[in-house]
C-alpha positions as CSV (number, residue, x, y, z in Angstrom):
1,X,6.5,70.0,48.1
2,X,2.9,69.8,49.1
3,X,2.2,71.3,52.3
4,X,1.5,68.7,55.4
5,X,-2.3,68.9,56.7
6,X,-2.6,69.7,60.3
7,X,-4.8,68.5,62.4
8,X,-5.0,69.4,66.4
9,X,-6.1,66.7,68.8
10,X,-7.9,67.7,71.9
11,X,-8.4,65.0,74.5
12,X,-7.5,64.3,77.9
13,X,-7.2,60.6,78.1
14,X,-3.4,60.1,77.9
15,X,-3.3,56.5,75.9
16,X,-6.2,57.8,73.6
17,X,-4.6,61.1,72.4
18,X,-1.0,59.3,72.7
19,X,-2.2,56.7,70.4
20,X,-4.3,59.4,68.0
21,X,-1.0,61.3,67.4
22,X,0.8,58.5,66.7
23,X,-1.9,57.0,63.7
24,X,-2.2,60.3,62.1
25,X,1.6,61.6,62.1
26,X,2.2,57.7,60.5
27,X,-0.6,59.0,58.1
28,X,1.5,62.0,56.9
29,X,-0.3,64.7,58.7
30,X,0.9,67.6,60.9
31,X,-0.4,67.0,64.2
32,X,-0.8,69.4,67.3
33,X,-2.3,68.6,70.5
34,X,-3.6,69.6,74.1
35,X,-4.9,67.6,77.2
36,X,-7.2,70.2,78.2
37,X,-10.0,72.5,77.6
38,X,-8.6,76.1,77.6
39,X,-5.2,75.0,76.4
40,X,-7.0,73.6,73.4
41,X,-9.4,76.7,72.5
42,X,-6.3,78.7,72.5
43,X,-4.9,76.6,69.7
44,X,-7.8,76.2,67.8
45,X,-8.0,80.4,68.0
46,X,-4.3,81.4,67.5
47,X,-3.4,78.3,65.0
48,X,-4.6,77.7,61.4
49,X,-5.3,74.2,61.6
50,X,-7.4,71.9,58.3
51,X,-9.3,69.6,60.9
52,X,-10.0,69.6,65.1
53,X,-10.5,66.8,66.8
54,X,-12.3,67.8,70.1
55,X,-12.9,65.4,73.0
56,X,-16.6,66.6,74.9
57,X,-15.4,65.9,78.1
58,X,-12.1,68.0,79.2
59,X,-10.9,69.4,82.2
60,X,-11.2,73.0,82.8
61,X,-13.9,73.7,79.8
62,X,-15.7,71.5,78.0
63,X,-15.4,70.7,73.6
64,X,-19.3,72.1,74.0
65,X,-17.9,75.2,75.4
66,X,-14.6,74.7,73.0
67,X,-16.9,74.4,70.0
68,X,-18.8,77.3,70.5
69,X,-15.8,79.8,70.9
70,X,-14.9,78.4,67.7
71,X,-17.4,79.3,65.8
72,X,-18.2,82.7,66.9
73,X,-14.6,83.0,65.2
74,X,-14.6,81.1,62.3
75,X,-17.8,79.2,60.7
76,X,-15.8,77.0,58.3
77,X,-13.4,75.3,60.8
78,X,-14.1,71.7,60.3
79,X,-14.5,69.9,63.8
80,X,-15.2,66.3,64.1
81,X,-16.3,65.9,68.1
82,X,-15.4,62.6,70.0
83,X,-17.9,61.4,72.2
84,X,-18.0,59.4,75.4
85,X,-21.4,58.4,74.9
86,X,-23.7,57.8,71.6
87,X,-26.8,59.3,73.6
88,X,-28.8,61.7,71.5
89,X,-28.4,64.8,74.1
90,X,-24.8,64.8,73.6
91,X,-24.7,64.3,70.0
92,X,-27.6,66.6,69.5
93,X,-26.1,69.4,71.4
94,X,-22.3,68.9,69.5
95,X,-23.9,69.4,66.1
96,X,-26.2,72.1,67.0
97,X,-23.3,74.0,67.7
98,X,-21.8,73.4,64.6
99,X,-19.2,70.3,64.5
100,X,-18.9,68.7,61.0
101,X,-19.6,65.4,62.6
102,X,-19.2,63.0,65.9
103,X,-17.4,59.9,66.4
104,X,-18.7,57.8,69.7
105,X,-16.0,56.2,72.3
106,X,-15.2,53.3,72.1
107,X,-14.2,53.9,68.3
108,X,-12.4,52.2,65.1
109,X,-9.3,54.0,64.6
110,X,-9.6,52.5,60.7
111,X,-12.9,54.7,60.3
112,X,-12.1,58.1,62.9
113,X,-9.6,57.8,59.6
114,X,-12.1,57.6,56.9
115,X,-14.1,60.1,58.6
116,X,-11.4,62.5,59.1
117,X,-10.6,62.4,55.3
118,X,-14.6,62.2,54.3
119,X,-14.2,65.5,56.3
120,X,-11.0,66.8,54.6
121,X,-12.1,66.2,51.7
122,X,-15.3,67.9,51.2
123,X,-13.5,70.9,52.8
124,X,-10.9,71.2,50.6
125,X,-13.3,70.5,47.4
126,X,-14.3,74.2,45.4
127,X,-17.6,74.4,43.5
128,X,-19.4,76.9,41.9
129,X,-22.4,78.2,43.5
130,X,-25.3,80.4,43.1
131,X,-24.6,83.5,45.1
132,X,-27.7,83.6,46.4
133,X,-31.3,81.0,47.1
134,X,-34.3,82.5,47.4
135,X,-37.2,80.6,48.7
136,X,-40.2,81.9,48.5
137,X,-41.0,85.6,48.9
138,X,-39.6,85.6,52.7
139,X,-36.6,83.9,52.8
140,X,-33.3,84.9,50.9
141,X,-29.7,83.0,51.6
142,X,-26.5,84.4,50.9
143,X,-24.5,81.8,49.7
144,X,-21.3,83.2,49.6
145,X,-21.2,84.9,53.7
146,X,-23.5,81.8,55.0
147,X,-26.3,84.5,56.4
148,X,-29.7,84.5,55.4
149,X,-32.8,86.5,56.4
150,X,-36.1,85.4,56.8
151,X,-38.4,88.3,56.6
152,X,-36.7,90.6,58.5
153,X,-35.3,87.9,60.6
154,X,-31.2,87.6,60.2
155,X,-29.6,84.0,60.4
156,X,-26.5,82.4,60.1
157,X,-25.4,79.1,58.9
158,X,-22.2,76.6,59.4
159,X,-20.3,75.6,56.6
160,X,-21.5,72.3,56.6
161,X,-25.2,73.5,56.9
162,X,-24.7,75.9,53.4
163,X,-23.0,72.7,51.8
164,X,-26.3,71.2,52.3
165,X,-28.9,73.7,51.0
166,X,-26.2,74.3,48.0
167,X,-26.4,70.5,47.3
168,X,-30.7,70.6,47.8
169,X,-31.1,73.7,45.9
170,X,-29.2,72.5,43.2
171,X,-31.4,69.0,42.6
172,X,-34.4,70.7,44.0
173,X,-36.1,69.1,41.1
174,X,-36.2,65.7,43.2
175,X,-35.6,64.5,46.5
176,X,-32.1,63.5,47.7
177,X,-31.5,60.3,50.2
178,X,-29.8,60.7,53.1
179,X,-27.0,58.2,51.7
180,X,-26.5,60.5,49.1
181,X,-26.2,63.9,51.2
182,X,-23.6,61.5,52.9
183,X,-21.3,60.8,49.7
184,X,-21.8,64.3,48.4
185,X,-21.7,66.5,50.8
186,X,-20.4,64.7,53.3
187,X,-17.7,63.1,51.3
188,X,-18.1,59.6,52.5
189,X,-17.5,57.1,50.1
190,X,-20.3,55.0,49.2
191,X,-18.6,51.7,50.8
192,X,-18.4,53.3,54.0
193,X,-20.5,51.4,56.2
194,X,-21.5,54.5,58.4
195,X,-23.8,54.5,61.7
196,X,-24.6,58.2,61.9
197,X,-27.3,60.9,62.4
198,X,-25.6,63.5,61.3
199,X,-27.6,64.5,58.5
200,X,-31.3,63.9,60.5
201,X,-29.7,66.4,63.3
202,X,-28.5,68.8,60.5
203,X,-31.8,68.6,58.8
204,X,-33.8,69.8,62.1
205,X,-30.9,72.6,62.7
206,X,-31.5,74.1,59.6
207,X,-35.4,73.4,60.1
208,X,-35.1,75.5,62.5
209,X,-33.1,78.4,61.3
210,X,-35.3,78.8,58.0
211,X,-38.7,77.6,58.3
212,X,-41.6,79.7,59.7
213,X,-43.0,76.8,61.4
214,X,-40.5,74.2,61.5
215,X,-42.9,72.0,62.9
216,X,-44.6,72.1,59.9
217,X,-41.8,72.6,56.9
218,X,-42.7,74.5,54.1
219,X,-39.1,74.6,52.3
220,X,-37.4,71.1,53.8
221,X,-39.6,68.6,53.1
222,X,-39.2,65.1,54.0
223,X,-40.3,62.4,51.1
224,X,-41.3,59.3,53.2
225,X,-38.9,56.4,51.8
226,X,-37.1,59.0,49.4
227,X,-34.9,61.6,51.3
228,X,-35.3,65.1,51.6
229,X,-36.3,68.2,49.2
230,X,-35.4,71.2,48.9
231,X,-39.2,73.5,47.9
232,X,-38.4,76.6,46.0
233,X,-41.6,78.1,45.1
């Protein structure tokens, strides 16, 4: 018998998390949940769960604050973060500290769904990849423990952010549209009408973490009307 996913709900609004439960348990999934913040970081610690879904706003600490804990613990969690607002600062701020993606209030329950098994799916999905990316003479990545060091600089990575320089580094000989990244690495299906900016946050994340200037990128390029490359030499 194949064993149940399970899936822990963290959200305070009563008819919200009541009727979450409710669609995926009918689903077939294993479902957990808690009404507020600390509650829910102490199940999403002491539990082994496939997929979080973390309201921002909770009482007592915040899915920010939730999120965070999480991932000084374990960098391959996937979280999908539930927003009250669509406002760049909050989604900004969710995905810089490392949720797999966000889903604004109010929401289609037929596409939190989709997006939960997008999610799930590229989780669960094993590929073979080169234990290590080296770009240029300063900057090495270690696949395989999602840390990286850039001159003598050390840096981790999410998960979803190695996913991405895997996908990159493997068709570095062009560059990749955004609606690809989405199918790929994402998971989402190509008929998946999906408003998101998940992958322009991700993109200026990672910016961040290994370019020496990430003003000016030297590694992540971005191909006006094309997508985004990955620059070995």
């Amino acid at each position: 018998m194949q064993k149940k996913i399970r899936i822990l709900i963290v959200e305070d609004e009563d008819a919200i998390r009541t009727g979450l439960v409710d669609v995926f348990v009918f689903h077939g999934y294993e479902v957990d949940w808690a009404d507020e913040g600390p509650e829910g970081l102490n199940k999403a610690l002491s539990g082994i769960f496939d997929l979080i879904l973390l309201d921002v706003m909770l009482p007592g600490m915040n899915g920010f604050d939730i999120c965070n804990r999480i991932r000084e613990q374990d960098s391959d969690q996937p979280i999908i973060m539930l927003t009250a607002k669509s406002n760049d600062e909050d989604i900004i701020q969710g995905l810089s500290l490392g949720a797999d993606d966000y889903v604004a209030k109010p929401f289609s329950v037929a596409q939190l769904v989709l997006r939960v098994q997008a999610v799930l799916r590229r989780a669960r999905i094993g590929v073979e990849t080169n234990a290590k990316i080296q770009l240029g003479d300063a900057l090495i990545i270690d696949t395989l423990n999602l840390a990286g060091q850039l001159n003598s600089k050390a840096i981790k990575f999410t998960r979803r952010e190695m996913d991405i320089l895997e996908y990159l580094y493997a068709n570095a000989d062009r560059p990749v549209p955004r609606e690809e990244l989405l199918n790929k690495v994402w998971g989402y299906a190509k008929t998946m009408d999906i408003e998101t900016r998940t992958v322009d946050i991700h993109m200026a994340k990672l910016r961040r973490k290994i370019e020496p200037d990430p003003s000016a990128p030297r590694f992540l390029v971005t191909v006006r009307g094309a997508g985004y490359r990955l620059m070995t030499d």
